[in-house]
N, C-alpha and C positions, 0 to 999 in steps of 0.2 A: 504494500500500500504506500503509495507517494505519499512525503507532507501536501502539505497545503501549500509551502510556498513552490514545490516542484510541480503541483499538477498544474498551477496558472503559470506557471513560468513559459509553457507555448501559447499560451493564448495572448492575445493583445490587449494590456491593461489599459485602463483608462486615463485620459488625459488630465490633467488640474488645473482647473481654472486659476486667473490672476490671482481673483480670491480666495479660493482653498490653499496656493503659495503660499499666502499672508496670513491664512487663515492656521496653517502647521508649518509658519518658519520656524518653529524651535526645534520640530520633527526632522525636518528638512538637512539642516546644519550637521545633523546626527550621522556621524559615516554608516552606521549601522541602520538607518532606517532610509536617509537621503531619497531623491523621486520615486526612485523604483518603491522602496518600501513603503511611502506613502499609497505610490498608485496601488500595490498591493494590497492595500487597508482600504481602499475605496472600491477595487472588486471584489471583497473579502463579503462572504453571507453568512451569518453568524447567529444560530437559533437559541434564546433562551429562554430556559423551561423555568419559568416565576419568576416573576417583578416583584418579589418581599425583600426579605432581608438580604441575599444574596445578590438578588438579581437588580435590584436598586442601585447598588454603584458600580456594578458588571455593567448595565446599557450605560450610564449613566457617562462614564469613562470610554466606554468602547465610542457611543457615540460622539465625544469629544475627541479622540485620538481619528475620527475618521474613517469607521467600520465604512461600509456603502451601504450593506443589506442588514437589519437586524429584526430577525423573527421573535416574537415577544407570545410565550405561550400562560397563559392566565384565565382562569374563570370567577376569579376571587373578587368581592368588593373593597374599599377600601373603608377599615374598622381604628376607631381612636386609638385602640392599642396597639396598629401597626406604625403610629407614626413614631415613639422612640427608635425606633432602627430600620424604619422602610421609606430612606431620606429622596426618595424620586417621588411621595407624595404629602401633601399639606392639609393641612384642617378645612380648607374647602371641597375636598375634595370628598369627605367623610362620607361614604353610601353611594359614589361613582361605583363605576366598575374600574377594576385595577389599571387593565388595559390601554383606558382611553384617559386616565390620569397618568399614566407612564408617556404614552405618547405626545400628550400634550408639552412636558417637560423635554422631551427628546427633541422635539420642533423644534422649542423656543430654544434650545441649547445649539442642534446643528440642524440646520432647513433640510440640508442637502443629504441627509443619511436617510434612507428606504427603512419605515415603519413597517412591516409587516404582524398585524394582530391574528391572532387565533383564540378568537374565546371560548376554547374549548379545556374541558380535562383530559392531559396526554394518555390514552390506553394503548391496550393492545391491538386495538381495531383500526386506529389512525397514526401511532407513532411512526411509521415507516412511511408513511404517506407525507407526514408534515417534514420527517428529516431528508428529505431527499434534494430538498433546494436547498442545504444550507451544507456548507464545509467543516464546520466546527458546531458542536452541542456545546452549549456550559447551561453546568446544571445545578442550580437554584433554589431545588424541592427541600422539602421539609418531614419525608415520609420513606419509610425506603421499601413499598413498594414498589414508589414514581421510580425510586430511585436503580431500583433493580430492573424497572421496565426501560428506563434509558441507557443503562448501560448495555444492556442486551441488546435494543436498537443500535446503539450505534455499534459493538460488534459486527450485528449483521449485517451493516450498511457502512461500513470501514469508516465511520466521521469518529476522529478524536472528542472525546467525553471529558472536557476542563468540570474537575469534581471540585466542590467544597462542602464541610456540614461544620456547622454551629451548635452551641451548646452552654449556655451557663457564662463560663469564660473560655470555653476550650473551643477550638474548632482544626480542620482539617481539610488537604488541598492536594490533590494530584491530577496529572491527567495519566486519564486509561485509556484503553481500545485503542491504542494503537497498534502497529506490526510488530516494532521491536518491546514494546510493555507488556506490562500484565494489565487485565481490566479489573473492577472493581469486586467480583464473583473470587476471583484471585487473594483478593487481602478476607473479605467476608461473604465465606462460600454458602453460606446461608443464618436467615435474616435471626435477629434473635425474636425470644417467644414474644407474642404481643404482650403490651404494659409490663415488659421488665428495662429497657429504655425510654425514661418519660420525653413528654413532645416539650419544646419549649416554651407552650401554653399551660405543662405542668411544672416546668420547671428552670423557667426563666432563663433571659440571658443578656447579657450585658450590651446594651444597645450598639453601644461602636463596634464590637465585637463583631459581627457581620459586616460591615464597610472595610474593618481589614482585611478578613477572609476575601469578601469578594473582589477588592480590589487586587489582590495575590491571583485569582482568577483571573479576571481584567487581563494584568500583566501577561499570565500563561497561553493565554487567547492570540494576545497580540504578538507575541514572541514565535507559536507557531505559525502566523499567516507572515509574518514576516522569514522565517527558517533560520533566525539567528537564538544566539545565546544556550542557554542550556534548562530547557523545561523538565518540569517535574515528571517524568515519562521516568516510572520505575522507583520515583519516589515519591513516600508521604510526609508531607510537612505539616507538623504537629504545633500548634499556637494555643500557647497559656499569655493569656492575655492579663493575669492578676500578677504574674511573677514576672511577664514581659519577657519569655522565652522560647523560642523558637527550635525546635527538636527535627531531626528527619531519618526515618526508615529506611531501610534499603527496601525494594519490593523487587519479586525476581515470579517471570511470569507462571506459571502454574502449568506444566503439560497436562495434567489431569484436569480441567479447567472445565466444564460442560457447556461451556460459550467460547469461549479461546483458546480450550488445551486442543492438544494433536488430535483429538477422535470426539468432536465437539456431539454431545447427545442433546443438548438445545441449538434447533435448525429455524425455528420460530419463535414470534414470541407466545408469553404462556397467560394464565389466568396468575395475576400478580397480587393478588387481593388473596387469593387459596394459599397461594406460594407461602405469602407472609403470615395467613391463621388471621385475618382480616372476615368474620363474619359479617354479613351484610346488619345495618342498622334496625334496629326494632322499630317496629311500628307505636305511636305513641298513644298513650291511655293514661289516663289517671289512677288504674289498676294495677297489678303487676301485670308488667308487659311480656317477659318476658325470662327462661334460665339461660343465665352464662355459668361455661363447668359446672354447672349444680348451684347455681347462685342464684333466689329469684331478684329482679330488677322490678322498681318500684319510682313511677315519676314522682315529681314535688309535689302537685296534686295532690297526689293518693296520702306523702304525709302530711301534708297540710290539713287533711280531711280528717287520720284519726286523732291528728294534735287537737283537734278542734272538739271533736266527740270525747276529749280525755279518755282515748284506747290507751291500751299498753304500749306505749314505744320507748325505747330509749335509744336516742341519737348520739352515736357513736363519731365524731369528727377527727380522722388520721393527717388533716393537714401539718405541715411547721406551724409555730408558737408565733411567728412573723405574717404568717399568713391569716392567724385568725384576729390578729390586731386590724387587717385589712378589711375584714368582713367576716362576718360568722350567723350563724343563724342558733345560736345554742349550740348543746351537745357536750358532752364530755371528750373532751381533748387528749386525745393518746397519738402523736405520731407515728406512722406507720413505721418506722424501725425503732419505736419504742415498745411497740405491741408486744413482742415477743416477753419481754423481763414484764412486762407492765396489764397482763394478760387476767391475773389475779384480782384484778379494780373491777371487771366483769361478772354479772352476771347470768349464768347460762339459763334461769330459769324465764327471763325477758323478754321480749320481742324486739332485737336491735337493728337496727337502720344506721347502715355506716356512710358515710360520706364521706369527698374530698373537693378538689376545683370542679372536676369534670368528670370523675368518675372512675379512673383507672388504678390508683392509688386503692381506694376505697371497695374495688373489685378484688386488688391482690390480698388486703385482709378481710374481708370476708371468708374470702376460701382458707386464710389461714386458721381464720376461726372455726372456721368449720371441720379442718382437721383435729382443732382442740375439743372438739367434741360441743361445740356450739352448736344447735339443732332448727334456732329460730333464729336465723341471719338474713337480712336482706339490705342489695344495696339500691343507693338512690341513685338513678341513672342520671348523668348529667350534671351531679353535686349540685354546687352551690351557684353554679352558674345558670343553670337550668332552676333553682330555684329564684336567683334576680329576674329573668328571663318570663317565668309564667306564675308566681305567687307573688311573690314582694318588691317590685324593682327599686324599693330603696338601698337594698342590699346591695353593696358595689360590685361592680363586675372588673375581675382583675388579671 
C-alpha cells in the first residue's frame, strides 16, 4: 500500500492561488513542507469520524494548515456539556446539530477547504461507502465499537487510521492500518466487557486534554499526506496530562491479526455492537423494563412512584463523594469500590434500588450484590441523569 504522499505524487496537484501563498507563507518557507507540500495539503481528502472532543481541533487545524477535502462524520447535537472541551462549538450553538456548527466555524476559518457533512452514524452498512473518497480516517469516537468498526474499514480499504482516545487525564495516539504497522485489533484484540471501562460521561476528563490529543492527531494526518518526518506507524504514544509526560510503546504488527495478520478471518465488516456485548437499549416504562445479567432495570418513574406510596425502597447511591456534592437525589452513599469492605451497612432483607450518573457503575454493583446473596436488587436505569431528565429537572445534570 503506497502513502498518501506516493499515491498523489503522479497525479497533478493543484495550483495556489496569490492568496493561499499569503495565506501558508509560514508553511511555505518550511523546506519540509515548501509548494509541493502545501499543494499536497490542498489535494489531501481527509475523513473525520466526530466533531467532539477529538475531532474539534483535528478539522479545526487540519483546516487551517490547508487540508482541500474534509469529511466531517456526526449525528450528534450540540449539549452545554460539550463545550468544556469541544472548542469548534459555542453556546449559541446549544441544540444545533454538531455538523452544521463545525462547518460553520470551518468556513469562517478557511472559505477554501471542501466541507463534506454526513449526518449519519458510521456502521457496518455505510462505513466502506463513506471511506472510499477520503485518503486518510482520523478517528474521533468515543466508543470502541465505532472504534473497532473503523479500524476494520480502513484495513479493508488500505486508508491509514490516525487513532486517538481520551480519558480523565490520560489519553493515547497512533496510526494503524497501515502496510508496514500493526492496526489497532493488534494492540486490543478484543474489546473489554461492557461497563468495566467507564465513558467519559462516567468518568470525566480534563477539558484540554482532548485539544492535545487531537492536535498530536492533526500533526500525524499532516505528516502522512505530506511523507515526511516520522509518524506514529508502530507506535503508541501515551499522555499523562497531570504529570505532563509523554511515554511511547513499541507496537510490532500481529501475524495472527484476524484483520491484518497473514491468514486474515475478518474479510468484512461485522455486527460491532455483538462484537462489543453492546445489547440493544430497553424500551422505556415506568415499570421494570427490563433484566441485565439477572438484574431487573427500573426507570425514575417507577421510583418516584413507590417513594411517593412510602413502598419499601432503599436507595443505594455508588457515585464518588465529589459527585454527590454535585447533585444527589438521597440515598445512602457507598462508592462502588467501597462496596466491597463496606457491604455490611446493607440490608438484605430491603428492597434496594442502586444508582449512579447513568447507570453503568450502579449495574456492576448490583450484580455484585447479588452474588452477596442480595435477592431484592434492582437498578435505576439511567441514574441520576435520567432522573433530572423525567422526575425533577432541578437536579443538575452533570
Amino acid at each position: 500500500m503506497a502513502t498518501v504522499a506516493e499515491a498523489t505524487a503522479a497525479v497533478t496537484l493543484p495550483a495556489l492561488t496569490h492568496e493561499e501563498i499569503a495565506r501558508y507563507s509560514r508553511h511555505l518557507i518550511l523546506p519540509e513542507v515548501g509548494m509541493e507540500g502545501q499543494q499536497r495539503l490542498k489535494a489531501a481528502r481527509v475523513l473525520l469520524v466526530g466533531t467532539g472532543g477529538l475531532g474539534a481541533p483535528m478539522a479545526l487545524y487540519l483546516a487551517a494548515a490547508g487540508v482541500g477535502t474534509l469529511g466531517l462524520v456526526d449525528f450528534d447535537v450540540v449539549d452545554a456539556s460539550n463545550l468544556h472541551r469541544q472548542v469548534i462549538h459555542s453556546t449559541p450553538d446549544i441544540g444545533r446539530p454538531k455538523l452544521d456548527s463545525a462547518a460553520d466555524k470551518l468556513n469562517a476559518l478557511n472559505p477554501d477547504v471542501k466541507i463534506v457533512k454526513h449526518n449519519t452514524m458510521l456502521t457496518s452498512a455505510n462505513a466502506m461507502e463513506i471511506l472510499k473518497d477520503y485518503d486518510i480516517v482520523a478517528d474521533g469516537t468515543d466508543n470502541f465499537q465505532t472504534r473497532y468498526l473503523v479500524n476494520d474499514a480502513c484495513v479493508l480499504s488500505g486508508k491509514p487510521n490516525v487513532y486517538g482516545s481520551i480519558f480523565r487525564f490520560e489519553g493515547q495516539a497512533s496510526v494503524f492500518a497501515t502496510e508496514e504497522g500493526p492496526c489497532y485489533r493488534c494492540l486490543y484484540p478484543e474489546p473489554p466487557p461492557p461497563g468495566l471501562v467507564p465513558s467519559c460521561a462516567e468518568g470525566g476528563v480534563l477539558g484540554i486534554l482532548p485539544g492535545l490529543v487531537g492536535i498530536i492527531q492533526a500533526s500525524e494526518v499532516v505528516k502522512l499526506i505530506l511523507g515526511k518526518g516520522e509518524p506514529l506507524i508502530g507506535r503508541l504514544l501515551l499522555v499523562d496530562a497531570l504529570g505532563m509526560r509523554f511515554r511511547e510503546l513499541k507496537l510490532r504488527k500481529n501475524p495472527e491479526c484476524p484483520v491484518c495478520g497473514t491468514h486474515p478471518t475478518v474479510t468484512e465488516l461485522i455486527d460491532y455492537d455483538q462484537f462489543c456485548g453492546i445489547t440493544p437499549p430497553a424500551k422505556e416504562t415506568t415499570q421494570v423494563a427490563n433484566v441485565q445479567n439477572g438484574i431487573p432495570q427500573i426507570g425514575p418513574e417507577e421510583l418516584k412512584r413507590r417513594q411517593t406510596a412510602s413502598e419499601d425502597v432503599f436507595v443505594l447511591d455508588v457515585r464518588e463523594p465529589h459527585e454527590f456534592q454535585i447533585a444527589n437525589i438521597g440515598g445512602h452513599l457507598i462508592p462502588l469500590n467501597d462496596l466491597p469492605k463496606r457491604v455490611g451497612e446493607l440490608d438484605r432483607t430491603q428492597n434496594i434500588v442502586v444508582h449512579c450518573k447513568s447507570g453503568g457503575r450502579s449495574q456492576k454493583a448490583s450484580e455484585f450484590l447479588q452474588q452477596q446473596g442480595f435477592t431484592r436488587v434492582e437498578n435505576l436505569a439511567g441514574g441520576i441523569t435520567a432522573w433530572s431528565e423525567k422526575v425533577d429537572p432541578k437536579v443538575p445534570k452533570y
